[in-house]
N, C-alpha and C positions, 0 to 999 in steps of 0.2 A: 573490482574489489568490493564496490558496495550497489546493496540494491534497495534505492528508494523506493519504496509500498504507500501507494493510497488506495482506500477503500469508501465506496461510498455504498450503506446500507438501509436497511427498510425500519432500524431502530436499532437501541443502543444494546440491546440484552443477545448476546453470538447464541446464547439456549436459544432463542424463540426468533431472531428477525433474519434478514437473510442479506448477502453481497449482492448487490445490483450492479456494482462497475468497480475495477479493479484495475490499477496504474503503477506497472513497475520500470523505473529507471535505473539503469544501469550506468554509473560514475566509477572514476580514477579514484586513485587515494589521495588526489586533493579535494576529493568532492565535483570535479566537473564532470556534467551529464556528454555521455559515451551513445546512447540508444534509450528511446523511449518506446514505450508498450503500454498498449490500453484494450481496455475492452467493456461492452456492457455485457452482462449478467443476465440470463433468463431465469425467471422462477416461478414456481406451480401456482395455481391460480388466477383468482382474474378480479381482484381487490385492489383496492393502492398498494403502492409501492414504497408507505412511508412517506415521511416528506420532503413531498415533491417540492413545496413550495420553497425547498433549500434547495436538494442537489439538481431540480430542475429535470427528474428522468419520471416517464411514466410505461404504461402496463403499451403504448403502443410502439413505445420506442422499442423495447426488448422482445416483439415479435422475431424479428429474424437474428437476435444473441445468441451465442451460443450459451447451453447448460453449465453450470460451477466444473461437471463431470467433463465435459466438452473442451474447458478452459486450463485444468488441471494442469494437462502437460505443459503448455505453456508459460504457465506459472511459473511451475516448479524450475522447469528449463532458467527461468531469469532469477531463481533466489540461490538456487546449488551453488556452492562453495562461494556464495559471496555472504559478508558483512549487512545483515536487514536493519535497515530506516526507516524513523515512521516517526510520525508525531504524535504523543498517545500510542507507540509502539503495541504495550501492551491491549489495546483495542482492536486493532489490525489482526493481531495474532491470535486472539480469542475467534474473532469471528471466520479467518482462514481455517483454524484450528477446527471449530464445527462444520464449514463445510465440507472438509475431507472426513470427516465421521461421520457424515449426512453419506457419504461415498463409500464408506465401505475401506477407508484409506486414513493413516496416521501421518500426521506431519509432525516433524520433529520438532525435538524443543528448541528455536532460533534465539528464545531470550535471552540465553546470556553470550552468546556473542552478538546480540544487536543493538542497538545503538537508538535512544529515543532521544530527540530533538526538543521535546519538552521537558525532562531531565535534564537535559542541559542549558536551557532556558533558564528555569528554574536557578538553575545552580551561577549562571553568568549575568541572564541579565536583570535582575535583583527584584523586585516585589511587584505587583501588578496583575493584570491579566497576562496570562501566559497560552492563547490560543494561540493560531497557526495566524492569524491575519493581527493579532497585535504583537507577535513576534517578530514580524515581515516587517509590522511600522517602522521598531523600536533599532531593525538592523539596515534600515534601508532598500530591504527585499523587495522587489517587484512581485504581487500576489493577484495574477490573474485569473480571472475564470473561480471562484472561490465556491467549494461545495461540490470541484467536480474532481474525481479521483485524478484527472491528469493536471490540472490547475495546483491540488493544492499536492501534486508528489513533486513538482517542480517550484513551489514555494518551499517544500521540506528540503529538497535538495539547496536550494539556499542558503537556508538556515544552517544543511549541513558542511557546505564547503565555506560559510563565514566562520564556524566555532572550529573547522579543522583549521583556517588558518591563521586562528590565533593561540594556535598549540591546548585546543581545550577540547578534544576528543583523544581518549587516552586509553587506548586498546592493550589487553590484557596479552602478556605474550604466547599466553598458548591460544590465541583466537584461532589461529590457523590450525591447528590439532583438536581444537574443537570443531570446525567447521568436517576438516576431513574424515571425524569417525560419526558426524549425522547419518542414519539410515532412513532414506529418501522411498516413498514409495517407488513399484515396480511400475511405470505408465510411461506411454508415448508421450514423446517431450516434443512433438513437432505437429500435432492433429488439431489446432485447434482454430473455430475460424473468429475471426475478428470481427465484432461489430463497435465499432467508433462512433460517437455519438454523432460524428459529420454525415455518416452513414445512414443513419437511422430516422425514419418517418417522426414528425411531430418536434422536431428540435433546431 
């Protein structure tokens, strides 16, 4: 039903920096994680990658990543017809959103059926900082691995199966009729190859 999204990029602006790793979880409608999906991001050049000195990835880990183009299908394959999660949703989606323009490829508009985590933060747990790791504090969340797309979509998922089950995720009733008249790009949902950060030289 819902697909937790983390993304870890080369900078904060989706115009100009680029997706280096990407983690989509797939959960129940209580929020509990069903399948996890990850992958590093390869990208042109041979500069940094942003900082590393946060998400911890460099230009030699993503030698053998596959391309954003490479990744696509699989992507897509884990967001279709589900409910998108994200902390900073709208962050995730700007910069998904220019990769498939960098592609030749539209992604549909997932905002208003998706579901941001810091929106609901916000609105539940009352004043403060509201990042992904002093939301985790403030609910009890276990926040491992922090700054890495699969660390911090399993800290969102968290967050998301605590606020579902205190009756404060409040899905609109035609979520489901929006979901089913998205038009998905035409791509292989099944080509794409994996590189895990366990995988990958330098980490």
């Amino acid at each position: 039903m819902y697909a937790v999204l983390d993304l870890e990029t080369t900078g904060l602006d989706a115009r100009e920096h680029r997706i280096v790793e990407c983690a989509v979880l797939d959960a129940d409608a209580e929020g509990n994680v069903l399948d996890e999906w990850s992958t590093l991001i390869a990208i042109p050049g041979e500069g940094v990658v942003g900082a590393s000195c946060l998400h911890g990835i460099t230009r030699t880990m993503l030698e053998r990543a596959p391309t954003f183009l490479e990744a696509a299908g699989c992507i897509v394959s884990r967001l279709i017809g589900r409910i998108v999660v994200g902390h900073v949703l709208d962050f995730d989606l700007a910069h998904l959103r220019s990769e498939f323009r960098r592609c030749s490829l539209d992604l549909p508009d997932l905002r208003p059926s998706g579901v941001c985590t810091r929106d609901l933060a916000r609105t539940y747990l009352g004043s403060g900082s509201h990042s992904l790791s002093a939301c985790c504090a403030a609910t009890n969340i276990v926040h491992d691995a922090p700054h890495t797309a699969l660390g911090d979509a399993r800290a969102t998922a968290g967050l998301l199966r605590y606020f579902i089950s205190r009756g404060q995720v409040i899905l609109a009733p035609a979520t489901k009729d929006v979901l089913s008249r998205l038009a998905w790009p035409d791509i292989p949902l099944d080509s794409c190859r994996i590189a895990p950060r366990a995988q990958c030289v330098g980490r």
